[in-house]
PDB file of N, CA, C and O in Angstrom:
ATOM      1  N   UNK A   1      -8.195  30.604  15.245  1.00  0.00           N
ATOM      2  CA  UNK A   1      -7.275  29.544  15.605  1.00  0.00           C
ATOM      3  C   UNK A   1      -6.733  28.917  14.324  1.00  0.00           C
ATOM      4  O   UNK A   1      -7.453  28.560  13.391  1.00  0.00           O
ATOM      5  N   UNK A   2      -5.055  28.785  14.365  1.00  0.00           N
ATOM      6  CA  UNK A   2      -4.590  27.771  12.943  1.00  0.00           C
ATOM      7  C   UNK A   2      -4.577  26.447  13.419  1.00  0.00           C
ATOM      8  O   UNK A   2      -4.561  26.028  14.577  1.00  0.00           O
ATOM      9  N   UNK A   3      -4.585  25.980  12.564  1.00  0.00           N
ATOM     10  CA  UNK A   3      -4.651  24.462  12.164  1.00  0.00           C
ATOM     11  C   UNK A   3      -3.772  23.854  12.079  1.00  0.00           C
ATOM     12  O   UNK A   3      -3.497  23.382  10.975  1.00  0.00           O
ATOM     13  N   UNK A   4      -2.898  23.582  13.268  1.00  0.00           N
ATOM     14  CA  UNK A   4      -1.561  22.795  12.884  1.00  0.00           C
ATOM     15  C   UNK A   4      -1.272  21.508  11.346  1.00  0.00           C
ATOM     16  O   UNK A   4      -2.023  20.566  11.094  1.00  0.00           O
ATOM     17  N   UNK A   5      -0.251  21.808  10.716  1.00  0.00           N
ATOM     18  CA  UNK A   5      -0.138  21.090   9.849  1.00  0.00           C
ATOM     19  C   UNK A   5       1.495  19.570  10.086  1.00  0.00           C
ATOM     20  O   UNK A   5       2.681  19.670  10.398  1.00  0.00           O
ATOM     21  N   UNK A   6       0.696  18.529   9.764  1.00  0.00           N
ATOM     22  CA  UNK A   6       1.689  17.262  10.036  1.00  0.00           C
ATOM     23  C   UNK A   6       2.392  17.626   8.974  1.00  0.00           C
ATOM     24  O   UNK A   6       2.213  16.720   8.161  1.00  0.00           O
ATOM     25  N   UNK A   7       3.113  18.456   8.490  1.00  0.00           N
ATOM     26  CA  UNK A   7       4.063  18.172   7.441  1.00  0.00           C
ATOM     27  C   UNK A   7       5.398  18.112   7.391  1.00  0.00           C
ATOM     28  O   UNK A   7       6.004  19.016   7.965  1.00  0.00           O
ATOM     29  N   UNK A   8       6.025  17.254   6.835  1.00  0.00           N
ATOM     30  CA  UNK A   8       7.648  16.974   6.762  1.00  0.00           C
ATOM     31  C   UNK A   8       7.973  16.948   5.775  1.00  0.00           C
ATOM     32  O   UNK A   8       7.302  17.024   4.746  1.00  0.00           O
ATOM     33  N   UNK A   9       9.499  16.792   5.964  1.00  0.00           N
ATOM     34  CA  UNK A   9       9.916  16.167   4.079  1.00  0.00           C
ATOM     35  C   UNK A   9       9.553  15.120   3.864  1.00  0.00           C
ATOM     36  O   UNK A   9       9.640  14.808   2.676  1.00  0.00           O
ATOM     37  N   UNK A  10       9.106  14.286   4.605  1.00  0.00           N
ATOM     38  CA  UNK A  10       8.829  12.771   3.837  1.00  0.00           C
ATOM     39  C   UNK A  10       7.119  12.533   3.435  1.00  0.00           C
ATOM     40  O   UNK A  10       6.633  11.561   2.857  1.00  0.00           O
ATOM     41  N   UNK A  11       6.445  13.709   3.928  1.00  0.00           N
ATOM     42  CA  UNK A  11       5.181  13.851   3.593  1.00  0.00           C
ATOM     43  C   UNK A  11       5.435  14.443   1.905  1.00  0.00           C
ATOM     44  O   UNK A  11       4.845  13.929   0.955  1.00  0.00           O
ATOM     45  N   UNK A  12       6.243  15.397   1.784  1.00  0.00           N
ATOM     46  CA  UNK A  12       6.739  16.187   0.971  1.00  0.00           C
ATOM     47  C   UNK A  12       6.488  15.226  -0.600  1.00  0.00           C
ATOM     48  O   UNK A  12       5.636  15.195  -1.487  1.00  0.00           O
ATOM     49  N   UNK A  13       8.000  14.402  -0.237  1.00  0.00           N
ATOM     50  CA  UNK A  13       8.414  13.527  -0.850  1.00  0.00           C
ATOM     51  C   UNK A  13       7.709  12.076  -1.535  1.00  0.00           C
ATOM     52  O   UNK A  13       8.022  11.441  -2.543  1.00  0.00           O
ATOM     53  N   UNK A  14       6.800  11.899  -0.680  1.00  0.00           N
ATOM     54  CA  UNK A  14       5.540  10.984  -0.575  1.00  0.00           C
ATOM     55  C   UNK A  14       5.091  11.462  -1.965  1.00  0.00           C
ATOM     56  O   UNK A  14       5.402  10.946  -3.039  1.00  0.00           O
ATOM     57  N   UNK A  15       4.122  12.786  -1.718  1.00  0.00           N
ATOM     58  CA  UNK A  15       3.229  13.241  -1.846  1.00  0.00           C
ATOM     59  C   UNK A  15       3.629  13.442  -3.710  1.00  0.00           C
ATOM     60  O   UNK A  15       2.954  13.004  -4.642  1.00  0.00           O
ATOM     61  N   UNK A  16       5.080  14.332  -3.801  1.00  0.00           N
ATOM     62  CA  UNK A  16       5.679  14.183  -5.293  1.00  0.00           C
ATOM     63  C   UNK A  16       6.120  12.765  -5.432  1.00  0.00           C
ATOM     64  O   UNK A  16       7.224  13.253  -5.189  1.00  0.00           O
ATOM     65  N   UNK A  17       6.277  11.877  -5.537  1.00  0.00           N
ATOM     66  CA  UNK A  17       6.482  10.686  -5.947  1.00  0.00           C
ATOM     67  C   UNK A  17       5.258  10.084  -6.655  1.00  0.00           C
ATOM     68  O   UNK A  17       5.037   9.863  -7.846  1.00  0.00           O
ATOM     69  N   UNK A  18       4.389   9.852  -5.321  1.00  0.00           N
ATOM     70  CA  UNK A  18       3.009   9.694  -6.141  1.00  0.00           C
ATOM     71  C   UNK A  18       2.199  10.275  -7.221  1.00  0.00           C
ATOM     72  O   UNK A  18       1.437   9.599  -7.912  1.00  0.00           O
ATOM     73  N   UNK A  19       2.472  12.217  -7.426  1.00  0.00           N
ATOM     74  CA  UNK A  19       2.328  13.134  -8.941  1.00  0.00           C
ATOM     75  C   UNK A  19       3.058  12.016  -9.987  1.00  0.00           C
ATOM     76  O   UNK A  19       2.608  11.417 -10.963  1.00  0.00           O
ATOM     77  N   UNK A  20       4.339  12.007  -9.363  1.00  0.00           N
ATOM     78  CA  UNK A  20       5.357  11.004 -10.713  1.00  0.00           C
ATOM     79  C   UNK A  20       5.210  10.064 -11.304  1.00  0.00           C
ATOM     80  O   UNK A  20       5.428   9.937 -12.509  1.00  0.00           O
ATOM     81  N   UNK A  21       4.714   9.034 -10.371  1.00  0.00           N
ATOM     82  CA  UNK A  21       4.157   7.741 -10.610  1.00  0.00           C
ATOM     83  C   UNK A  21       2.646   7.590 -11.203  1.00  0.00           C
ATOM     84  O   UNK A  21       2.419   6.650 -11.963  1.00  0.00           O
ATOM     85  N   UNK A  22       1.435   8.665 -10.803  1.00  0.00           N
ATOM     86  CA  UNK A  22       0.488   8.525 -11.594  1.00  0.00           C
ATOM     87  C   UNK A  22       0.759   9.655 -13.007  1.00  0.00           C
ATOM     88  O   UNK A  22       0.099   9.399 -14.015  1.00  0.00           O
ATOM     89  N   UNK A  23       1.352  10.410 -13.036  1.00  0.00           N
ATOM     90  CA  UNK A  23       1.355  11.144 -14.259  1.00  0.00           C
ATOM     91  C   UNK A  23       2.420  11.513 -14.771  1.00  0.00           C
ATOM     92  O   UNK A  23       2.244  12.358 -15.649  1.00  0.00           O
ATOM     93  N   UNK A  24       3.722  11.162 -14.545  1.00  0.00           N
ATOM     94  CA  UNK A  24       4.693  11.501 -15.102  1.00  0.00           C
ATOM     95  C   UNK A  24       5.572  12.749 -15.066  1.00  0.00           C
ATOM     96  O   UNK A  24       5.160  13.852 -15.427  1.00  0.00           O
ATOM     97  N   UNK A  25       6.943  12.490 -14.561  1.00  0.00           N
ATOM     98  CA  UNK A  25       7.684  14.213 -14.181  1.00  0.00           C
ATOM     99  C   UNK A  25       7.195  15.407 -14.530  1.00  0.00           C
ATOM    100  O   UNK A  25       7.103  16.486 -13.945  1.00  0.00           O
ATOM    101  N   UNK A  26       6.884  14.997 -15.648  1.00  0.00           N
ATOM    102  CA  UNK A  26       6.677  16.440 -16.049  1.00  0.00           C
ATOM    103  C   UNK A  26       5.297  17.357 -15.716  1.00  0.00           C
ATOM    104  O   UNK A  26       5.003  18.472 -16.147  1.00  0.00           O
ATOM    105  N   UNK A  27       4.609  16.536 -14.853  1.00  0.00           N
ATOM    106  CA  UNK A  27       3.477  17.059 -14.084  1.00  0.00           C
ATOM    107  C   UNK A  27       3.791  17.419 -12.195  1.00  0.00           C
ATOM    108  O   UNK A  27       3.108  17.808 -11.247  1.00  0.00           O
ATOM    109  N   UNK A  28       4.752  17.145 -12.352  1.00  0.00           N
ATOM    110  CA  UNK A  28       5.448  17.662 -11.424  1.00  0.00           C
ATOM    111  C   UNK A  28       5.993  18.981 -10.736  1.00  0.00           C
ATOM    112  O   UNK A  28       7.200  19.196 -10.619  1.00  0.00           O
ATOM    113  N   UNK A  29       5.363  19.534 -10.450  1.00  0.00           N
ATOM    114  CA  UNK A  29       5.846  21.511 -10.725  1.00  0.00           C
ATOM    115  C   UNK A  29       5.771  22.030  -9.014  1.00  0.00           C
ATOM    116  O   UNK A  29       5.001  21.364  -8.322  1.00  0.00           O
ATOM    117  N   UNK A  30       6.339  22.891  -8.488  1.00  0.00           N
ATOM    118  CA  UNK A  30       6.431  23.319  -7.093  1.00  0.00           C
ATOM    119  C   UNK A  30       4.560  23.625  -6.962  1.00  0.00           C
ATOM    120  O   UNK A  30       3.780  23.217  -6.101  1.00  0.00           O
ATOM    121  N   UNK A  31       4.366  24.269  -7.873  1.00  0.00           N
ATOM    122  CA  UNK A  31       3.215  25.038  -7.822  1.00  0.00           C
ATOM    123  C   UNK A  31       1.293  23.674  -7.418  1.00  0.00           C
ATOM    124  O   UNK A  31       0.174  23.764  -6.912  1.00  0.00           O
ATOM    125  N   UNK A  32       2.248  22.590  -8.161  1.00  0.00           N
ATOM    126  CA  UNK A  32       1.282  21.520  -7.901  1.00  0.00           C
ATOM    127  C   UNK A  32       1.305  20.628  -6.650  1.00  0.00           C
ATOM    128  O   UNK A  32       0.456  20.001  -6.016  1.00  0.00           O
ATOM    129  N   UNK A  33       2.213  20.768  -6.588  1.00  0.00           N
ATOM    130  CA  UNK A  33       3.084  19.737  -5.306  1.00  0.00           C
ATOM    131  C   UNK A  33       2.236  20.613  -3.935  1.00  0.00           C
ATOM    132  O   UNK A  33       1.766  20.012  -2.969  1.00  0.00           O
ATOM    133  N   UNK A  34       2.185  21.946  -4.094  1.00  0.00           N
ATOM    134  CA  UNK A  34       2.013  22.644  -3.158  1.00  0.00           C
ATOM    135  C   UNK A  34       0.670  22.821  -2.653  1.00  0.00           C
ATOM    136  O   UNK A  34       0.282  23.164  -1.536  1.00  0.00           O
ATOM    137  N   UNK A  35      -0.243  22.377  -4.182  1.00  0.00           N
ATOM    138  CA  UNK A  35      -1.413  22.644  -4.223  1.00  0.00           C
ATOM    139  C   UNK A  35      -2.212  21.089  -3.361  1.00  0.00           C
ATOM    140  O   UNK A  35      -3.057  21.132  -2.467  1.00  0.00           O
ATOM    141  N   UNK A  36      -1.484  19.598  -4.115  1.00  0.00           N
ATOM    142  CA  UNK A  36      -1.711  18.422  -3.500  1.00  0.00           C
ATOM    143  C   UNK A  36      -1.997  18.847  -1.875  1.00  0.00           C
ATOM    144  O   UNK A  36      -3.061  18.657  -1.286  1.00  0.00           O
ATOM    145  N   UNK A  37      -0.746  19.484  -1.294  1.00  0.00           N
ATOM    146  CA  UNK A  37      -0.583  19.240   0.286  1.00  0.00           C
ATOM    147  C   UNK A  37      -1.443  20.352   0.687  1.00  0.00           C
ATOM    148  O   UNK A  37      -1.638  20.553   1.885  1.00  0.00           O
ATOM    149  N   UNK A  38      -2.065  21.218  -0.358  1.00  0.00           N
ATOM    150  CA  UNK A  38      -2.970  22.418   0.523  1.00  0.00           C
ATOM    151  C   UNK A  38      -1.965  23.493   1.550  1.00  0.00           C
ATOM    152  O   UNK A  38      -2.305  24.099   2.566  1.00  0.00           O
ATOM    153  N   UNK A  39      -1.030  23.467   1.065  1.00  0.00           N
ATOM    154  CA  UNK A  39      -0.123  24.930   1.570  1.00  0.00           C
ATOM    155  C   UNK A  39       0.345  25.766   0.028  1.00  0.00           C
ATOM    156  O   UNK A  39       0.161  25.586  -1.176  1.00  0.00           O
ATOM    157  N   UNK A  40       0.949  26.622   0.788  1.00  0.00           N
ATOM    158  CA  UNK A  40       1.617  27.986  -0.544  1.00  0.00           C
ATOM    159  C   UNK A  40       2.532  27.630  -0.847  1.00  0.00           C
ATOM    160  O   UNK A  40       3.368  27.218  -0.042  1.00  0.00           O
ATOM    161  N   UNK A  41       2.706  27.656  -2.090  1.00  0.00           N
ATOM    162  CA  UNK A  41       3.900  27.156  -3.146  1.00  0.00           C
ATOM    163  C   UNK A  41       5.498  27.498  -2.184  1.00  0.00           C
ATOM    164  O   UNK A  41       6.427  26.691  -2.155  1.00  0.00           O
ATOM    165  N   UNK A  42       5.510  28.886  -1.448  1.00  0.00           N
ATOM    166  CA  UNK A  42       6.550  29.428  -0.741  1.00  0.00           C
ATOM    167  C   UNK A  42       6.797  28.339   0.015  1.00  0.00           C
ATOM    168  O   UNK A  42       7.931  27.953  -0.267  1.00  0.00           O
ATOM    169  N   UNK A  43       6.199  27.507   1.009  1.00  0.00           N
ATOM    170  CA  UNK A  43       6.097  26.730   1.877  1.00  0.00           C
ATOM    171  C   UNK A  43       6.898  26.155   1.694  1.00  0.00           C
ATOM    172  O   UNK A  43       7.770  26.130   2.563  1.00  0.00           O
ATOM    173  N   UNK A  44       7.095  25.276   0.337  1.00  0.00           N
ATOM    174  CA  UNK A  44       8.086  24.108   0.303  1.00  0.00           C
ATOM    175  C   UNK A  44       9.048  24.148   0.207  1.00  0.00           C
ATOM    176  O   UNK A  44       9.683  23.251  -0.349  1.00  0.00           O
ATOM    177  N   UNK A  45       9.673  25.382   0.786  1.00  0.00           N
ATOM    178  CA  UNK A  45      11.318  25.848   0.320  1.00  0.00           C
ATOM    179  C   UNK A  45      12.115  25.322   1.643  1.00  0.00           C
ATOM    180  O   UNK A  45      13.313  25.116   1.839  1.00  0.00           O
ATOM    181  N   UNK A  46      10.636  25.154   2.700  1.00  0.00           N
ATOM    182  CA  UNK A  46      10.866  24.736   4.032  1.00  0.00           C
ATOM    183  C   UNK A  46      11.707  23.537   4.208  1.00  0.00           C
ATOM    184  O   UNK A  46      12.693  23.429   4.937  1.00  0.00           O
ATOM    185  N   UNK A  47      11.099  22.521   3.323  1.00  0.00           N
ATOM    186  CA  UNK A  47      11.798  21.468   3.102  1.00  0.00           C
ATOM    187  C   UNK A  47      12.436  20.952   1.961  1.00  0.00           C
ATOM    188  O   UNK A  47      13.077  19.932   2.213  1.00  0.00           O
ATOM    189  N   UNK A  48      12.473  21.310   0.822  1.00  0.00           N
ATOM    190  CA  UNK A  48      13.131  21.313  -0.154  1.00  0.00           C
ATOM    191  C   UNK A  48      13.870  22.416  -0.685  1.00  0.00           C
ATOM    192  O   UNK A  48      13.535  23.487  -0.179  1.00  0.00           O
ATOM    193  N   UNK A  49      14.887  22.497  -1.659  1.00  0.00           N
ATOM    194  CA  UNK A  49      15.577  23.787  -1.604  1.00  0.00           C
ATOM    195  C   UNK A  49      15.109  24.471  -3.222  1.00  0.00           C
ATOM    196  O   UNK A  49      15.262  25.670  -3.453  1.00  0.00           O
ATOM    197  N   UNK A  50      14.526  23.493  -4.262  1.00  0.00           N
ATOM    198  CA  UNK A  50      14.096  23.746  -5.347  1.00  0.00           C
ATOM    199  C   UNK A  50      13.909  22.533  -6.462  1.00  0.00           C
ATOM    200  O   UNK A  50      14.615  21.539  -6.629  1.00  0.00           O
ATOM    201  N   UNK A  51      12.666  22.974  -7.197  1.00  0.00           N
ATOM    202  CA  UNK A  51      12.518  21.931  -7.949  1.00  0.00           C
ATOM    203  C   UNK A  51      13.352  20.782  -8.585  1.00  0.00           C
ATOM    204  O   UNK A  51      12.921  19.813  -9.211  1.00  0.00           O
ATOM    205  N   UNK A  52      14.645  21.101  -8.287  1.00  0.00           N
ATOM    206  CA  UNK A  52      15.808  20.083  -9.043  1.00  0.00           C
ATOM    207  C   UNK A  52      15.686  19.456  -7.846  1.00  0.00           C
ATOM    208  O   UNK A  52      15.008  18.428  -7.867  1.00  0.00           O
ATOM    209  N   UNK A  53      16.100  19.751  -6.926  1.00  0.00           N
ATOM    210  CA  UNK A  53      16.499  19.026  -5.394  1.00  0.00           C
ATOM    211  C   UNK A  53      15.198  18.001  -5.497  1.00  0.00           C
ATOM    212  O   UNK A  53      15.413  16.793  -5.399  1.00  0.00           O
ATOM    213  N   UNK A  54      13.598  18.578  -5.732  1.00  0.00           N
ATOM    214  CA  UNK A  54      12.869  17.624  -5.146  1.00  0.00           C
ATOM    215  C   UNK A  54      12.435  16.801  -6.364  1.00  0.00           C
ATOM    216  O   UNK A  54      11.440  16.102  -6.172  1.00  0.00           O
ATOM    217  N   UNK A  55      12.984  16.751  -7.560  1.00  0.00           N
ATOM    218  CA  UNK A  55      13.487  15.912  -8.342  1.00  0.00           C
ATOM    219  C   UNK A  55      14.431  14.821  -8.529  1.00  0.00           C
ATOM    220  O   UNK A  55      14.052  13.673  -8.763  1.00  0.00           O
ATOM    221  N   UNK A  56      15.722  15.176  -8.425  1.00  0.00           N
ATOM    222  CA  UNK A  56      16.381  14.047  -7.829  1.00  0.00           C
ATOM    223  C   UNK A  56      16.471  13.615  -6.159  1.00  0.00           C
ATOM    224  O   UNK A  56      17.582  13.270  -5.757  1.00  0.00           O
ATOM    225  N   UNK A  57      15.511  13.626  -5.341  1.00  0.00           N
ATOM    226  CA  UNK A  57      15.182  13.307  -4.109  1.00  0.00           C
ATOM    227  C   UNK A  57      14.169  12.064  -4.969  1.00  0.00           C
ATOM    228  O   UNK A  57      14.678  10.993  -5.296  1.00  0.00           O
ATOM    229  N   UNK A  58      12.828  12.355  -5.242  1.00  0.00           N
ATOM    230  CA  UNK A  58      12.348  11.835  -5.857  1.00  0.00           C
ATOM    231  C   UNK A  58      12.599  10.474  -6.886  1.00  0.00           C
ATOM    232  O   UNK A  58      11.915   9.472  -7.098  1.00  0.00           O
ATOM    233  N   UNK A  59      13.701  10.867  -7.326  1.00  0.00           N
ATOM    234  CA  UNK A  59      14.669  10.014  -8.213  1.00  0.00           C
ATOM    235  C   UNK A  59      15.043   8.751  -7.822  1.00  0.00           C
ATOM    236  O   UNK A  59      14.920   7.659  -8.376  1.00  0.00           O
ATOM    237  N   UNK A  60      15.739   9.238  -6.296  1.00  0.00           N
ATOM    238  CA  UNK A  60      16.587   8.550  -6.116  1.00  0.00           C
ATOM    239  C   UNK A  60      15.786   7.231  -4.549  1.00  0.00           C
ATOM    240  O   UNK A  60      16.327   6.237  -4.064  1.00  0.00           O
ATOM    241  N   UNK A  61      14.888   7.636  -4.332  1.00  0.00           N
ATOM    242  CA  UNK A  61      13.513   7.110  -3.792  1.00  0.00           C
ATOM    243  C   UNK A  61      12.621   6.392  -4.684  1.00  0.00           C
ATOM    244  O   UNK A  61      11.653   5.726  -4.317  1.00  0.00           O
ATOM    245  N   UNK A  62      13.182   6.651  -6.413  1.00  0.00           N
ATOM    246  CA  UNK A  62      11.970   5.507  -7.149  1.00  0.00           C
ATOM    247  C   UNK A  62      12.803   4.456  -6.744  1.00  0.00           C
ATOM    248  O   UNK A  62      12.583   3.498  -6.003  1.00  0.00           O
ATOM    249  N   UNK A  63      14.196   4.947  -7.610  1.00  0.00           N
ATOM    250  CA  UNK A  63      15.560   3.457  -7.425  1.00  0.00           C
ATOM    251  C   UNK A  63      15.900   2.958  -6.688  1.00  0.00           C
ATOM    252  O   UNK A  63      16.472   1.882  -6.866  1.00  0.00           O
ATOM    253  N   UNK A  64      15.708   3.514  -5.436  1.00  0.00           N
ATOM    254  CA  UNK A  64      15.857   2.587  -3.761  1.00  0.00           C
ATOM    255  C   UNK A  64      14.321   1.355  -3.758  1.00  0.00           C
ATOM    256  O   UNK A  64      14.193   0.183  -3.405  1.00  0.00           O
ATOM    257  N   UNK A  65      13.530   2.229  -4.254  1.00  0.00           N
ATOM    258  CA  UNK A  65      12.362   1.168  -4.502  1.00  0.00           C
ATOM    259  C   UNK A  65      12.441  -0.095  -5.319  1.00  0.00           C
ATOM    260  O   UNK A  65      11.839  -1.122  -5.005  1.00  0.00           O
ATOM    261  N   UNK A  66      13.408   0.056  -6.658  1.00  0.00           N
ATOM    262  CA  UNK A  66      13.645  -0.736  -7.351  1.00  0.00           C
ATOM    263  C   UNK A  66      14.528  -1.525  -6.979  1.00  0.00           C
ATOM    264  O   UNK A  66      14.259  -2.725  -7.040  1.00  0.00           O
ATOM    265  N   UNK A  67      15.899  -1.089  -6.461  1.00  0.00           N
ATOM    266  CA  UNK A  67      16.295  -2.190  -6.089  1.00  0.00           C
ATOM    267  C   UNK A  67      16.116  -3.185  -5.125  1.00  0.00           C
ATOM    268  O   UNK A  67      16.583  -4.324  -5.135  1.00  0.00           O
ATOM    269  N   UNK A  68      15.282  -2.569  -4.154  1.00  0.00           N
ATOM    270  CA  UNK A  68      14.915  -3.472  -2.962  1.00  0.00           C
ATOM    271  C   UNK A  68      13.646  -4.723  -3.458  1.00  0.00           C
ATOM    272  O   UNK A  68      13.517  -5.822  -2.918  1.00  0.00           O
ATOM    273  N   UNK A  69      12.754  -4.151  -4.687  1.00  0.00           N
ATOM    274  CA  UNK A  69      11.617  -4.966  -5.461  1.00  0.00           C
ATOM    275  C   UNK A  69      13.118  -6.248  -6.082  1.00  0.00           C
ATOM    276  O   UNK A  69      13.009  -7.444  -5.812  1.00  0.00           O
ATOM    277  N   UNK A  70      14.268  -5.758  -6.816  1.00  0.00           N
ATOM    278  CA  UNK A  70      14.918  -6.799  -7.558  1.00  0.00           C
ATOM    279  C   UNK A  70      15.662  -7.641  -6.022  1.00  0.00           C
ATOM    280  O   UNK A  70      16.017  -8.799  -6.244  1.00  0.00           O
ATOM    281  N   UNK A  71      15.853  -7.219  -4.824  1.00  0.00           N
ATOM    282  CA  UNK A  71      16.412  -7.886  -4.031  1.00  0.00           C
ATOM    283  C   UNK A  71      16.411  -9.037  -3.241  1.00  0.00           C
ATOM    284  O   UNK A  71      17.366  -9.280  -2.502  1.00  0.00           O
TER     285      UNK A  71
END
């Protein structure tokens, strides 16, 4: 029997934000991201289209954070 998995993009997205925020982009890699959520690196193509994409996704989710903290 498999093990259904809760995963989305915003689990996705979560999940690399938090790599970013404790260690910095550049610890950021498909291969780690993939490893955090316990699926195959292939997996995340499901919801992201490639490391740039889930970079500036990422990006643009710190600065929505920021401006709503300055608001």
């Amino acid at each position: 029997m498999t093990k259904k998995r809760n995963l989305d993009q915003e689990k996705v997205l979560s999940t690399a934000t938090e790599i970013v925020r404790n260690e910095g982009i550049k610890a950021l890699t498909l291969s780690r991201l993939a490893s955090e959520l316990d699926i195959r690196t292939q997996s995340l193509y499901n919801y992201i289209a490639n490391l740039d994409e889930l970079i500036a996704l990422v990006g643009a989710r710190l600065v929505n954070k920021l401006r709503q903290k300055n608001n």
